[in-house]
Legacy VTK file of the C-alpha trace (Angstrom):
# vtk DataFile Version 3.0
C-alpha trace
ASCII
DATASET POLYDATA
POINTS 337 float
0.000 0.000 0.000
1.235 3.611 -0.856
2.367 5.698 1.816
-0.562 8.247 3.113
1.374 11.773 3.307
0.120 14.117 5.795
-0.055 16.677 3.465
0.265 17.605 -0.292
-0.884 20.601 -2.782
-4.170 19.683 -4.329
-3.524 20.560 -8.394
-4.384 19.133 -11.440
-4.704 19.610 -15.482
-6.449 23.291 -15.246
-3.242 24.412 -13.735
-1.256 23.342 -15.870
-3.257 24.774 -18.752
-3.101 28.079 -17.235
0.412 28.530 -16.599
1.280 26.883 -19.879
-0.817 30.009 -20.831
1.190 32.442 -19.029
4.970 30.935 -20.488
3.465 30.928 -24.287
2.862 34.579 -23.790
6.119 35.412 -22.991
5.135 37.562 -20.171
5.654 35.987 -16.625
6.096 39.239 -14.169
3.949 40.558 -12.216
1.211 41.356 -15.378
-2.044 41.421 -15.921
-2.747 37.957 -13.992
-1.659 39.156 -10.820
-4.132 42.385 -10.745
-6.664 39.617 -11.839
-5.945 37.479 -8.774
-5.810 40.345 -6.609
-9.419 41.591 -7.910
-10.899 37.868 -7.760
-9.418 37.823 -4.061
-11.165 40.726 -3.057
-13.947 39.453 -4.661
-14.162 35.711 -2.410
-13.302 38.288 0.350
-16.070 40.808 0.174
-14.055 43.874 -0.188
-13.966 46.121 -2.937
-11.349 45.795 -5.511
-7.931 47.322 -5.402
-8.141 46.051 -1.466
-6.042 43.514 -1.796
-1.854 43.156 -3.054
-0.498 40.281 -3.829
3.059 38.922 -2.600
5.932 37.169 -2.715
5.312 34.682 0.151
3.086 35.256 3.101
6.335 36.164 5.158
6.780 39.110 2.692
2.690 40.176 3.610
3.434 39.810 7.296
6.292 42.310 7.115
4.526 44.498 4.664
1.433 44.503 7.122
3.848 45.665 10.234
5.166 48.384 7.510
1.774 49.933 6.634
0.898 50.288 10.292
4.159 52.304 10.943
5.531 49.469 13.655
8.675 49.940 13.026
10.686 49.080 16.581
7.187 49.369 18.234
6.062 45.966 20.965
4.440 44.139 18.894
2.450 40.989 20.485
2.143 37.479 19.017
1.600 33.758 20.104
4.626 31.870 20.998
2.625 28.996 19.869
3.502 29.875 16.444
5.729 29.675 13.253
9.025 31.456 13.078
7.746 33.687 10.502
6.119 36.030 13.007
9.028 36.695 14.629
10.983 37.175 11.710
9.020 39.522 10.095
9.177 41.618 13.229
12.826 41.676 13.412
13.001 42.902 9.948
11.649 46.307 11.495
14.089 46.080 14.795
10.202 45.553 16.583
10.367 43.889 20.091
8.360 40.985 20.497
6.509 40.275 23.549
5.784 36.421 23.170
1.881 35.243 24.758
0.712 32.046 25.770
-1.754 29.794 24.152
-5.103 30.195 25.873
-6.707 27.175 27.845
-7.379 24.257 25.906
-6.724 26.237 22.030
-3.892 26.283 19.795
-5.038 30.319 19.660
-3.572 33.204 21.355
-4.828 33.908 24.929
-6.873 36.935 24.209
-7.276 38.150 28.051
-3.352 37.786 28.419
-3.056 39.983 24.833
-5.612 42.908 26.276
-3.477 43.204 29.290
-0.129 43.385 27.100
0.041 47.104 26.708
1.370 46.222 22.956
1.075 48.235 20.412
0.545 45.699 18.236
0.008 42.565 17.932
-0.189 39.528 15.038
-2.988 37.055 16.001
-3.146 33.250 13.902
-6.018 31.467 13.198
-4.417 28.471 14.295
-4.997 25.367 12.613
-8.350 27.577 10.776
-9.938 27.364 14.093
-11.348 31.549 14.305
-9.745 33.741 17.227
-12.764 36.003 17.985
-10.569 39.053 18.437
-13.281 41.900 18.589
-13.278 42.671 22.041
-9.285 43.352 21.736
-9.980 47.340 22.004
-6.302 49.806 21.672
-3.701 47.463 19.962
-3.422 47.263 16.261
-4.157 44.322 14.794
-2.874 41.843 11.844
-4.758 38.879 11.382
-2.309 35.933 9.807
-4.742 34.055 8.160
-2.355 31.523 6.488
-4.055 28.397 8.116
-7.804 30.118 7.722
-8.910 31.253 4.418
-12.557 31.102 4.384
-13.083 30.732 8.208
-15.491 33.449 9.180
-16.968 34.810 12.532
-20.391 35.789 12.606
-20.330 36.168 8.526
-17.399 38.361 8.590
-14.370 36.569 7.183
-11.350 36.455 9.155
-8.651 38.877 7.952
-11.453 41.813 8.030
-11.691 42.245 11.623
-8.421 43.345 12.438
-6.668 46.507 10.814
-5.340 44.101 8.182
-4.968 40.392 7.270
-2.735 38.342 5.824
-2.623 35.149 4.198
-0.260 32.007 2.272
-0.172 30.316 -0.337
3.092 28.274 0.305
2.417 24.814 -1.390
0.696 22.868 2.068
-1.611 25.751 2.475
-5.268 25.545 2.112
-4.457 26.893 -1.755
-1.182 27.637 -3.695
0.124 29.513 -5.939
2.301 27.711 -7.285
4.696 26.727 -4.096
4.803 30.245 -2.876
2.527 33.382 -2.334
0.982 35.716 -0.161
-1.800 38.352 -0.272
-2.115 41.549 1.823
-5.553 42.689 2.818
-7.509 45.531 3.925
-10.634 47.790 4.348
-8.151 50.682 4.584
-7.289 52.020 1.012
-4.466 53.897 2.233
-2.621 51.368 3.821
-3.397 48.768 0.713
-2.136 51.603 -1.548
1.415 52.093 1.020
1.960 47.724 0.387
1.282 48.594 -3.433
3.479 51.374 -3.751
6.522 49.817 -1.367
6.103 46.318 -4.061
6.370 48.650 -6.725
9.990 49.284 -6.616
11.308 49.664 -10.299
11.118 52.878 -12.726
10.076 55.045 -9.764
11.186 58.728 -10.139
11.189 59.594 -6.194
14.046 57.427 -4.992
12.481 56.083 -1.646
13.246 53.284 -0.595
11.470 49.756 -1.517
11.536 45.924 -2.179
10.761 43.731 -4.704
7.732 41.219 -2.824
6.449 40.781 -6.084
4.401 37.702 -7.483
4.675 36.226 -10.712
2.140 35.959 -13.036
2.793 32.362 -13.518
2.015 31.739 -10.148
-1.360 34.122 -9.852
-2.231 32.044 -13.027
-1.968 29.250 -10.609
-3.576 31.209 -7.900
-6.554 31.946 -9.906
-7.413 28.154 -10.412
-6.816 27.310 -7.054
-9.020 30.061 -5.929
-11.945 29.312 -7.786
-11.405 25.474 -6.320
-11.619 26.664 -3.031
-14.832 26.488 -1.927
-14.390 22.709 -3.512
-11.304 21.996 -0.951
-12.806 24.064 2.067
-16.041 21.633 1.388
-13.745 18.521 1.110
-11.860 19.657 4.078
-15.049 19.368 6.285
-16.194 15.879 5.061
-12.793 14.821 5.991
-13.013 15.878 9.240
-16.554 14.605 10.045
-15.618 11.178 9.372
-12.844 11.921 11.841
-15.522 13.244 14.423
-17.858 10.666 13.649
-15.115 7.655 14.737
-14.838 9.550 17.966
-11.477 10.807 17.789
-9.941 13.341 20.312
-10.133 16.163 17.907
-9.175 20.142 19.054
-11.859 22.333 17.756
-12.869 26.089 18.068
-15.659 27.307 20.040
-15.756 30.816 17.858
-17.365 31.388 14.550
-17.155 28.622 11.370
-13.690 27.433 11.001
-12.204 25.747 8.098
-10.228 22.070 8.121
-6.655 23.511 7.430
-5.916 20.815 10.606
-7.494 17.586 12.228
-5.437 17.931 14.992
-5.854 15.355 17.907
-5.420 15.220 21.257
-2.916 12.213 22.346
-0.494 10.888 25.822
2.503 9.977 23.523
2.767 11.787 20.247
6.086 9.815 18.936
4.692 6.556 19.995
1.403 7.499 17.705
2.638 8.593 15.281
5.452 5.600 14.644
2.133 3.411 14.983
1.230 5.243 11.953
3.742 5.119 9.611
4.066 1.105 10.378
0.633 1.297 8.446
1.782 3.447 6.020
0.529 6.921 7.352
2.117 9.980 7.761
1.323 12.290 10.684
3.533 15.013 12.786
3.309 17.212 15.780
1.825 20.381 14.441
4.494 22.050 16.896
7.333 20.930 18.361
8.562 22.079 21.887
11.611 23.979 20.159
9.505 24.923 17.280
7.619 27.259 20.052
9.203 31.225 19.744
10.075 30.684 23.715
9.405 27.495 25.803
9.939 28.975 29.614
7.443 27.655 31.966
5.622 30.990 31.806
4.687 29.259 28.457
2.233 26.824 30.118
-0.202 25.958 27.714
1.498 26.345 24.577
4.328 23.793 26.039
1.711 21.278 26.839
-0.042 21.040 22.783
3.658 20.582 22.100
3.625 17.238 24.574
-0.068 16.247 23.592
-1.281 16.350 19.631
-0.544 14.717 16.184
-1.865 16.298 13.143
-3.605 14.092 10.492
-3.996 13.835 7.163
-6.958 16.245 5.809
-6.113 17.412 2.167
-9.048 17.461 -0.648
-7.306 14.579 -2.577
-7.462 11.763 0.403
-10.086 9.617 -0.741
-12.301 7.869 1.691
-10.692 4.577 1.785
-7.662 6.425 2.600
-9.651 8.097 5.455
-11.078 4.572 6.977
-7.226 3.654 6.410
-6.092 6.268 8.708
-9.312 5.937 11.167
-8.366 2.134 11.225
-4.667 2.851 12.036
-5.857 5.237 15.045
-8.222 2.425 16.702
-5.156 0.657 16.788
-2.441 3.148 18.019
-4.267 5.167 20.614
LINES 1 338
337 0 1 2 3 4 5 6 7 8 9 10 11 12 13 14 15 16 17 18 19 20 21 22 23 24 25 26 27 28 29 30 31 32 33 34 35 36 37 38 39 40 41 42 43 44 45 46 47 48 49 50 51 52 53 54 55 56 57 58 59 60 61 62 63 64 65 66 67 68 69 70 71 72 73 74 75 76 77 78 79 80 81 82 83 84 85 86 87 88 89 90 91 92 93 94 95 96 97 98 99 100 101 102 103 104 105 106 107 108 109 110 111 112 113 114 115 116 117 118 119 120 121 122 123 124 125 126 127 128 129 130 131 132 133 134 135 136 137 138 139 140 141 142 143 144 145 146 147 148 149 150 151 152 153 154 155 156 157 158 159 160 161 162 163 164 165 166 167 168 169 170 171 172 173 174 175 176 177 178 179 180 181 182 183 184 185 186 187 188 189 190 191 192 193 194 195 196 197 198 199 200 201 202 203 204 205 206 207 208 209 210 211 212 213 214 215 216 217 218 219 220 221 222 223 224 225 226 227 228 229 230 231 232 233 234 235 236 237 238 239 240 241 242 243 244 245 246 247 248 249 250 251 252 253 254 255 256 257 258 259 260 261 262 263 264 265 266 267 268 269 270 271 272 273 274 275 276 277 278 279 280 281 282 283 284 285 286 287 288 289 290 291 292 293 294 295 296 297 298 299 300 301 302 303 304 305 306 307 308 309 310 311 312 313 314 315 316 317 318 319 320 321 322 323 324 325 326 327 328 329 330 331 332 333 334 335 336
C-alpha cells in the first residue's frame, strides 16, 4: 500500500493549462494575472477591488502589514505557539516581540493575556483555521495571519477583516497555492493597501524612496486563480474529511468561535512519537503540528502552549485523500491510541 502523506498541494490539469498560458505569452512578471488574482481575491473576500496586493510569500505580507501600520521598533504581540515567521518579520523592522501564551485548551492566542499586554501591536493566527474572535481586543493594532484560515469566518465576517489588516499564504501545504509560494495583503483601509502597493512597486520610480521587490509572478497568480476558484471545492472537502474523523470519535481540538475551516485535524494524544510511529508502520504519515523547540520561547511561563507541544498529532486532511484512505487512517488510530 502507498504511503498516506500528511499533506500535499491539491492541483491538477487546469493548472497546468493556465500557466502553460502564461509561459506561451512570454510575459511571466507581475502582469495582468496578478491584478486579476488580486481583484478575484477581493472578490471571495467581500471587499472592494484594489483592497487587496499580492506577494511574494506570506512572510513578505506579514512584514509588509507591520510596515503599513508604521511598527517599526514598536512591541508588537504574538503567540509563541507559532511559526518562526512572526518573529521574523518583526525583526526585519528592529520591533520587540513580547511572546503570549496559548489560551486554555486552544492552539489560539490567549486573548485576556493579549488585552493586558500594553502592545502596540500585535499579530494574532487562526491556528490550525480554528477563528480567534478578536473583537473585544480594544487599543492594539491588529494583523490577522490568516495563512491556516482562508474562508473561516466569525459571525459572517471573514477572518482577515476584523483586524486593521490580514494576511494570508499560499506556500504549497496551504489551504491553496500559488504555485509553491505566495501571499496576499488585505484591507478595508485604502491607504494602507495603496502604502503595500506602492513599497512592491519598486522599479522605474522617479522619487528614490526606498522599496523591495515582494512581487508575485504571473505564472504563479495564473496558478492562484485556479486554485481560488477550487476553493470552496477543498474548504467543502476539508469538512467531510473531518466529520468522518468526528464521527469515529477521535480526540479532535476544535474552536468554540465562529465557522472554522479544516486547514488541521489535529488530535489530542499521551505519547505523540509513539502514535505517530504506529502510523507510519501502516503506512501513514502524521507530525506534531508544533514541536517544543519549534515554540518562539518554551519557559514555563509558556504553560499551555508547552503542553499542545507534549499532547497532539496532526492528520492527514487534504481534498485529494479519498475515503478509503480516510477509513485507512481511522483504522490505524483504533489501533495506536
Amino acid at each position: 500500500m502507498a504511503m498516506i502523506e500528511h499533506n500535499r498541494p491539491t492541483i491538477g490539469l487546469k493548472e497546468s493549462r493556465a500557466a502553460s498560458k502564461v509561459l506561451a505569452s512570454g510575459y511571466v512578471s507581475q502582469g495582468s494575472e496578478v491584478e486579476k488574482f488580486e481583484n478575484e481575491f477581493c472578490d471571495f473576500m467581500q471587499l472592494p477591488e484594489n483592497h487587496a496586493v499580492a506577494l511574494s510569500s506570506g512572510t513578505a505580507a506579514l512584514f509588509m502589514s507591520l510596515f503599513s501600520l508604521d511598527l517599526q521598533k514598536k512591541v508588537i504581540a504574538m503567540p509563541t505557539y507559532t511559526c518562526s515567521a512572526l518573529r521574523n518579520a518583526s525583526a526585519m523592522l528592529q520591533a520587540k516581540e513580547l511572546l503570549i501564551d496559548s489560551e486554555i485548551g486552544s492552539p489560539n492566542i490567549c486573548r485576556e493575556s493579549l488585552k493586558l499586554s500594553g502592545a502596540d501591536a500585535a499579530i494574532v493566527p487562526h491556528m490550525f483555521g480554528i477563528p480567534s474572535d478578536i473583537r473585544k481586543v480594544k487599543d492594539v493594532k491588529i494583523i490577522e495571519d490568516c495563512a491556516q484560515s482562508l474562508g473561516a469566518s466569525i459571525d459572517g465576517e471573514k477572518v482577515g477583516l476584523i483586524g486593521d489588516v490580514g494576511i494570508f499564504s499560499f506556500y504549497a501545504t496551504k489551504l491553496m497555492t500559488s504555485g509553491g509560494q505566495g501571499g496576499m495583503f488585505v484591507s478595508r483601509d485604502q491607504g494602507l493597501v495603496d502604502k503595500v502597493r506602492d513599497f512592491r512597486d519598486f522599479d522605474c520610480r522617479k522619487d528614490r524612496k526606498y522599496r523591495f521587490n515582494f512581487q508575485m509572478t504571473d505564472l504563479q497568480a495564473s496558478i492562484g486563480r485556479v486554485q481560488l476558484k477550487k476553493l470552496p471545492n477543498f474548504l467543502e472537502r476539508r469538512e467531510e474529511i473531518f466529520e468522518q474523523y468526528k464521527c469515529a470519535n477521535l480526540p479532535l481540538i476544535e474552536g468554540i468561535n465562529g465557522h472554522p475551516v479544516y486547514y488541521r485535524a489535529v488530535i489530542a494524544v499521551e505519547d505523540p512519537d509513539k502514535v505517530i510511529n504506529r502510523l507510519l508502520d501502516c503506512n501513514v504519515r502524521s507530525i506534531v503540528p508544533i514541536r517544543d523547540w519549534g515554540l518562539l520561547d518554551d519557559g514555563p511561563e509558556f504553560k499551555y502552549a508547552r503542553q499542545l507541544t507534549k499532547s497532539t498529532i496532526s492528520l492527514p486532511i487534504y481534498p485529494s485523500l479519498t475515503n478509503r484512505d480516510v477509513r485507512v487512517i481511522i483504522n490505524a488510530l483504533e489501533k495506536s491510541l
